[in-house]
C-alpha positions in Angstrom: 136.1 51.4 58.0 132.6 50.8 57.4 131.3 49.1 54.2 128.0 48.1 52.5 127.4 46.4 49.1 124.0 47.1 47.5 122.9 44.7 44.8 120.4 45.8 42.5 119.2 41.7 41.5 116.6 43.5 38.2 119.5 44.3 36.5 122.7 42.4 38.3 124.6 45.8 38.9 126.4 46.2 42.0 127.0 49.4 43.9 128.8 50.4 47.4 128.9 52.6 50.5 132.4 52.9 52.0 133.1 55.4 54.8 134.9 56.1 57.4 133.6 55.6 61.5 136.1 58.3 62.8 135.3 60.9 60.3 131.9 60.0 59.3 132.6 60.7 55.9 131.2 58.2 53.5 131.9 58.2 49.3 129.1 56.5 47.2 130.5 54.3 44.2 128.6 53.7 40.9 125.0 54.5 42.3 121.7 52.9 41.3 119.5 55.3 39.8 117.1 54.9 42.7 119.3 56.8 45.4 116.9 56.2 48.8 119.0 52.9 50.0 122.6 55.4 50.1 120.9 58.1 52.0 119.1 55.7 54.4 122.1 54.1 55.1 124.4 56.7 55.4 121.5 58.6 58.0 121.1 55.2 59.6 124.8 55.5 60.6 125.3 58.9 61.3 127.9 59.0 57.9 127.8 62.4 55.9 128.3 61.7 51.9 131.8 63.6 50.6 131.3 62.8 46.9 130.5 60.1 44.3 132.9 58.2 42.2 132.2 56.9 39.2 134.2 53.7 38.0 133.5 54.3 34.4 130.0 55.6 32.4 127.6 53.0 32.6 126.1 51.3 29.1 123.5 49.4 31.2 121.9 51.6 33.6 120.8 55.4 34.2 123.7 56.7 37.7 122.0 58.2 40.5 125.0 61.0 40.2 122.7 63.4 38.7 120.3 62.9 41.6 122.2 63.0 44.2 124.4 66.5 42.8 121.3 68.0 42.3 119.2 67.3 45.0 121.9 66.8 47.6 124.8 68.8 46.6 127.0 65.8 46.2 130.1 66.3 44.1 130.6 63.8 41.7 134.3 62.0 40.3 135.0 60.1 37.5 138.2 60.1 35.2 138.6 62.8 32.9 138.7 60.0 29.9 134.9 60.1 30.3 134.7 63.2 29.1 131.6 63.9 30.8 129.4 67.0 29.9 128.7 67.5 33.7 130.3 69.4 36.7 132.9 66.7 38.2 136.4 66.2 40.1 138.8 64.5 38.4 140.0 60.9 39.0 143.9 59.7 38.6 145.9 57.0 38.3 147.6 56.7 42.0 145.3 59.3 43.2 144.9 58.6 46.9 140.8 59.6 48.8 141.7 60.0 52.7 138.1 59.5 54.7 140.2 59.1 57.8 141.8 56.0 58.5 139.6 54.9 55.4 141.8 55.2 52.2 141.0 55.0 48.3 143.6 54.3 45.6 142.5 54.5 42.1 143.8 52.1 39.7 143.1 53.3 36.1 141.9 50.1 34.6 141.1 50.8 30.6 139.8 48.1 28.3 136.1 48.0 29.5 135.9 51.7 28.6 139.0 54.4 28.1 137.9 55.8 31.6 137.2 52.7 33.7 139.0 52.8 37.1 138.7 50.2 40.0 139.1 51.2 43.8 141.4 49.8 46.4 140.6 50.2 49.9 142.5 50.2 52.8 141.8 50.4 56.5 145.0 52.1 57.7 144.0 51.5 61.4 144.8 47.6 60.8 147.5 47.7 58.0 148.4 50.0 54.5 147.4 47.0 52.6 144.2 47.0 50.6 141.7 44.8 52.0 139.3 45.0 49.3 139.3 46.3 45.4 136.1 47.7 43.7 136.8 46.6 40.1 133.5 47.7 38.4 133.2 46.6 35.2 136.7 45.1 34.4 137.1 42.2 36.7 134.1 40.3 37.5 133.6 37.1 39.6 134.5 34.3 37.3 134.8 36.6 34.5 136.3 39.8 32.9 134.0 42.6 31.6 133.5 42.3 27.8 135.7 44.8 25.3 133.2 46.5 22.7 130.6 48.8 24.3 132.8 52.0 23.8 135.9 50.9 21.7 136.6 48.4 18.8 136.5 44.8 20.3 139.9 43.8 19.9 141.7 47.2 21.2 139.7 47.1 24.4 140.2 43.8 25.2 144.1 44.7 24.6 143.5 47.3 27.3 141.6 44.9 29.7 144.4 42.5 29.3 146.7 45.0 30.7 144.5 46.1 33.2 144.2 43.0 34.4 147.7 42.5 34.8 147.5 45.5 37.3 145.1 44.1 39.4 146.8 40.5 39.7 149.4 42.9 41.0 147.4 43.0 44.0 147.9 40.0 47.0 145.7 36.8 47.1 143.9 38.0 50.5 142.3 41.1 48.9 138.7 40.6 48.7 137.1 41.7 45.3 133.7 43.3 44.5 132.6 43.6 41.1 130.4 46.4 39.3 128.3 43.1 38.2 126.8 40.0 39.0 125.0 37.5 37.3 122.3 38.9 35.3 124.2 41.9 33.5 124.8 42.2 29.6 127.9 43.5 30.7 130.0 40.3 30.6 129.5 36.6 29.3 130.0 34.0 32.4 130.2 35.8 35.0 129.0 34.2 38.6 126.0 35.3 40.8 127.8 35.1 43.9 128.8 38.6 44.8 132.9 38.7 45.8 135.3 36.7 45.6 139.2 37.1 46.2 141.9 37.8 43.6 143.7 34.9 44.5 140.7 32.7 44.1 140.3 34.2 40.6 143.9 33.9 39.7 143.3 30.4 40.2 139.9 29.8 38.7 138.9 32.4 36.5 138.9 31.0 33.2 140.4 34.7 31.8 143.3 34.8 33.7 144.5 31.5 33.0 144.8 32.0 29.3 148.5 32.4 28.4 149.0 35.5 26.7 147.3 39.0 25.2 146.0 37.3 21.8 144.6 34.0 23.5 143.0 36.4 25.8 141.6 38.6 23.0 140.5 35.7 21.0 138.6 34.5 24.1 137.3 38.2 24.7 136.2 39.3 21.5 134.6 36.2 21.3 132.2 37.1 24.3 130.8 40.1 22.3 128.3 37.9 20.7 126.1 38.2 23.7 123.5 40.8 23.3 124.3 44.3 23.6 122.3 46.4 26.5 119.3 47.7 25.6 119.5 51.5 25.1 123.0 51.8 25.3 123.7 54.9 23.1 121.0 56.3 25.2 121.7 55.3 28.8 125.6 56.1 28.1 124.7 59.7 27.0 122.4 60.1 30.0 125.2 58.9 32.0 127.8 61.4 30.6 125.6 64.4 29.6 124.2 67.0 32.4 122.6 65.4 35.5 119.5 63.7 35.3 117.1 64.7 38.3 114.0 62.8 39.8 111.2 62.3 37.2 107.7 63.4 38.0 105.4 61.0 39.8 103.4 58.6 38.1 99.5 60.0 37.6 96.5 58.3 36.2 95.5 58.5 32.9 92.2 57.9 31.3 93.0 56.7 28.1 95.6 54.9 26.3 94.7 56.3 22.9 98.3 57.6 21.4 100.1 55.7 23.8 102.0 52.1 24.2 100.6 50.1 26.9 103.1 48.7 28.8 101.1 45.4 30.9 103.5 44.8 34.0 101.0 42.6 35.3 101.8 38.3 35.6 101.3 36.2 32.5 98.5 34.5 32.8 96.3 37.6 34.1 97.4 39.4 30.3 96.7 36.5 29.0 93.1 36.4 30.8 92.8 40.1 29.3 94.4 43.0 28.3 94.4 46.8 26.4 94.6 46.4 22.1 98.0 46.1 21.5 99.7 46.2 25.1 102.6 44.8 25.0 103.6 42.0 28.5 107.2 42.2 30.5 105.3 40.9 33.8 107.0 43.1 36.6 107.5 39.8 38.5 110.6 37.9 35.5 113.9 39.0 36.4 115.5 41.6 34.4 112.3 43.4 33.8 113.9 46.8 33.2 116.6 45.1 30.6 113.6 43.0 28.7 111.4 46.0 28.8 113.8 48.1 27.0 114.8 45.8 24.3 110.6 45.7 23.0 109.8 49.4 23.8 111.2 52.1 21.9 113.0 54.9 24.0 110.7 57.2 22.4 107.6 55.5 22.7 104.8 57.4 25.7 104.0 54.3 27.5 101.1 53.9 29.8 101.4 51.1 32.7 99.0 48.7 33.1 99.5 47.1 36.5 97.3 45.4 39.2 98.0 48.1 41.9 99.3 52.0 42.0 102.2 50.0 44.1 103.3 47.8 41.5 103.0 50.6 38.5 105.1 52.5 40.9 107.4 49.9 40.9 107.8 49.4 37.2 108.5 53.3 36.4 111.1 53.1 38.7 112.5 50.0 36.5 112.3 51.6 33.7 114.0 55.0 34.9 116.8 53.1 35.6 117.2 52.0 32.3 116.6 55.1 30.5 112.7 55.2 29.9 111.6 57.9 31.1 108.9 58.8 29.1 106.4 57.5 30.8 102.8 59.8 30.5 101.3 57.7 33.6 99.3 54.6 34.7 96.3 53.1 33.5 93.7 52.6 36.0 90.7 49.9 35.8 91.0 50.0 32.0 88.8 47.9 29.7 90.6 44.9 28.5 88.6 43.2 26.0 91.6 41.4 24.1 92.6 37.6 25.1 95.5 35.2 24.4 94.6 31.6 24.7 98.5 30.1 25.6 99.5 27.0 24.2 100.2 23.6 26.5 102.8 21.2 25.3 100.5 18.6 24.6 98.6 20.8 22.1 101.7 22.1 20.7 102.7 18.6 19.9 99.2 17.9 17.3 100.4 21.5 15.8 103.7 20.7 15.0 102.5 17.3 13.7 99.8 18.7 11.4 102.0 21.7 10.3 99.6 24.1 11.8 101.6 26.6 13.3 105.0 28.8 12.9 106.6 27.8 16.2 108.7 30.6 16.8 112.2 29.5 19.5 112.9 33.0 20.7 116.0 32.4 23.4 119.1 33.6 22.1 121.3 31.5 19.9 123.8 29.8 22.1 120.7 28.9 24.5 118.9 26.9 21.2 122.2 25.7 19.9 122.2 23.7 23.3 118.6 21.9 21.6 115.6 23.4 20.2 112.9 21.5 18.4 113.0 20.6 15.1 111.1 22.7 12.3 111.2 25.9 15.3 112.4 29.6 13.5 115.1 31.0 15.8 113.9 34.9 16.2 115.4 36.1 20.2 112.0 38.0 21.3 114.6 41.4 21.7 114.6 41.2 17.8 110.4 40.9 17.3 109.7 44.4 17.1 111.6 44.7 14.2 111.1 41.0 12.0 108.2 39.7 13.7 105.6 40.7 11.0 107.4 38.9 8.5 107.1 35.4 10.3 103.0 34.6 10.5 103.2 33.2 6.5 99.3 32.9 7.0 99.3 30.9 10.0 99.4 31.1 13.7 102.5 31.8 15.6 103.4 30.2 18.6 105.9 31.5 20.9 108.2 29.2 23.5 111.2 29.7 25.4 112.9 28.0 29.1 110.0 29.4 30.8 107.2 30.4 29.1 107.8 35.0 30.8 109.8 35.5 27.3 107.0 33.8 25.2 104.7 35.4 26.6 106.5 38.6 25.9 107.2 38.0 22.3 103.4 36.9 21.7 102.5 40.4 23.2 104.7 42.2 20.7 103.6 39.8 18.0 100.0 40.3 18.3 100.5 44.4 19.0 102.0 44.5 15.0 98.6 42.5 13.8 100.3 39.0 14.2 97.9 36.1 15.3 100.2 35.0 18.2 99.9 32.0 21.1 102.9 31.6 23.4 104.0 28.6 26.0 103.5 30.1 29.5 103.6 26.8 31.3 106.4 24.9 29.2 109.9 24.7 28.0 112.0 23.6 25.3 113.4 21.4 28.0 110.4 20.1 29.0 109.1 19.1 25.6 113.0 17.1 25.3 111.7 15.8 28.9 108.8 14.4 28.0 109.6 12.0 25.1 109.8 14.5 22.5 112.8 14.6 20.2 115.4 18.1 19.7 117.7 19.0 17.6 121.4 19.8 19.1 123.7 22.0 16.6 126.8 20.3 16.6 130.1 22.8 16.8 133.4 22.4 14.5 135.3 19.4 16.8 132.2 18.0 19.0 
């Protein structure tokens, strides 16, 4: 059997290459949008691809099914749940894939979605036992996938109890690897280490300890607080609608006029100067394709701004992958005559004492709950676009976060909308508690 995990860290999904040595025929499972790492693989080894199956229809991230049906002639499976408007094999429960001595059993695991099915795999050369499970988005290290991106809350997390039952059925030894790590919107808690064993999570995951269905819905439903991905309407009909091909290649373009400037370049160089109204995700913070699609609008023509051809290269292929594909090209040597002067903690201190400023906390909720500093307006920078032009009140806003890349974000938006904006690029809530200052910790029912 031969086996290959691919982990793409921008967005915490997780995708594999299992195949057979005898045969040489290799199956793709959940694939990236960016497809190159499969096929250079599978050449590498001499391994000919028989077909992609799909776990379930992503919410988070455009597949690389379309792709690789259309330009490779790749056959594509998925459950007939999904109901997908696309050419594809069926998937069912008990369903055996012979490679060789390489075998696939699906498991039809509902809960995350009505389709979602995880993969057992066996090497039948060694024993008929599976030695691994591909649980996509329904078992996660340390975790279980949350209920309410396709169904109401509490009926999928009904159906993820169940399904979790299923796989429990499996023994200790198999060795599990998740559709996410660390990183995805996909799930709450879930770890950044990339597999782990189901007898190590019946032990230890804090979802399969709880006694029963309505403790475990309680705790599920509870989950769905966390923000929803960005674009999911979008990205799931993408997923599930006819194949989506390679986009065009970025070109130059001479003037931003009509267009949203999207500055992929670090902090502190927007900062130093930048395009009217750009808006900053520096390519460099991690989830730059998830935080770019929460402050750009799915139908905006966006123009990257970046410090090389390379790195705007990069960044459309980050935003493919999470549905933005309207990008009309790169900006070369523009003129950047507008400047943000950041704010250090020890300035933001005399501006919070002479009631100078808005200071605008814009981490999620649970992450201020945890302390946030006293007089701050709670607005998560995902949610700017839409409130932001109501916060100014006549005065200066002034952006922080944990590390200054989703300030520095928010004061982009800010200021794109007419807002006089500074952010924190080189401080923290945690560092202002650090040094001396006092914070304000919300205290929950029972603490």
């Amino acid at each position: 059997m031969f086996f290959e995990q691919f982990v793409d860290e921008d967005l915490g999904c997780a995708s594999y290459l299992v195949g057979d040595e005898g045969t040489r025929g290799a199956v793709v499972v959940d694939p990236a949008f960016a497809v190159e790492p499969y096929l250079e693989s599978a050449r590498r080894r001499g391994l000919r691809l028989v077909a992609v199956l799909e776990t379930h229809t992503h919410a988070d991230h455009v597949s690389g099914h379309g792709r690789l049906a259309l330009e490779h002639g790749i056959p594509v499976r998925i459950h007939p749940a999904a109901e997908p408007e696309y050419p594809f094999e069926p998937l069912r429960d008990g369903e055996t894939i012979d490679l060789g001595t390489t075998r696939i059993t699906v498991i039809h695991t509902p809960g995350h979605r009505p389709e979602h099915c995880a993969l057992a795999v066996a090497d039948t050369s060694r024993s008929d036992e599976p030695w691994l499970v591909l649980t996509g988005d329904s078992l996660f290290v340390g975790d279980a996938a949350r209920p309410d991106l396709s169904v109401e809350a509490r009926e999928g997390a009904k159906g993820l109890y169940a399904s979790l039952r299923r796989l429990l059925e499996l023994p200790d030894s198999v060795e599990v690897y998740p559709g996410h790590v660390a990183g995805s919107l996909c799930g709450a808690a879930m770890s950044s280490k990339a597999s782990t064993t189901v007898g190590f999570e019946r032990r230890f995951n804090p979802m399969l300890g709880l006694a029963g269905v309505e403790d475990f819905v309680a705790a599920s439903t509870a989950a769905t607080s966390t923000p929803r991905p960005p674009n999911m309407e979008r990205i799931v009909a993408l997923n599930r609608g006819p194949f989506v091909g390679t986009p065009p290649p970025l070109t130059p373009v001479d003037a931003p006029e009509g267009l949203v400037v999207l500055d992929v370049r670090d902090a502190d160089a927007f900062a130093s100067g930048h395009v009217p109204g750009a808006v900053s995700v520096p390519l460099s913070s991690s989830g730059f394709g998830t935080k770019a699609a929460f402050v750009l609008d799915p139908a905006d023509r966006v123009a990257i701004h970046a410090a090389s051809p390379e790195e705007a290269d990069r960044a459309a292929a980050r935003l493919h992958s999470v549905g933005l594909f309207e990008l009309a090209g790169r900006l070369d040597d523009p003129a950047t005559p507008e400047r943000v002067e950041p704010v250090e903690l020890e300035e933001l201190e005399r501006l919070v004492e002479e009631d100078a400023v808005v200071l605008v906390d814009v981490r999620e909720k649970d992450e201020r709950d945890d302390g946030y500093i006293a007089g701050s307006v709670n607005v998560p920078y995902r949610l700017l676009r839409e409130l932001g032009s109501d916060l100014a009140k006549g005065k200066t806003v002034v952006t922080i976060c944990s590390s200054g890349t989703r300030a520095g974000i928010a004061a982009s938006v800010l200021a794109a909308q007419g807002v006089g904006a500074r952010p924190v690029l080189h401080g923290s809530v945690r560092e202002w508690a650090e040094s001396g200052h006092e914070t304000v910790h919300f205290r929950r029912c029972g603490s």
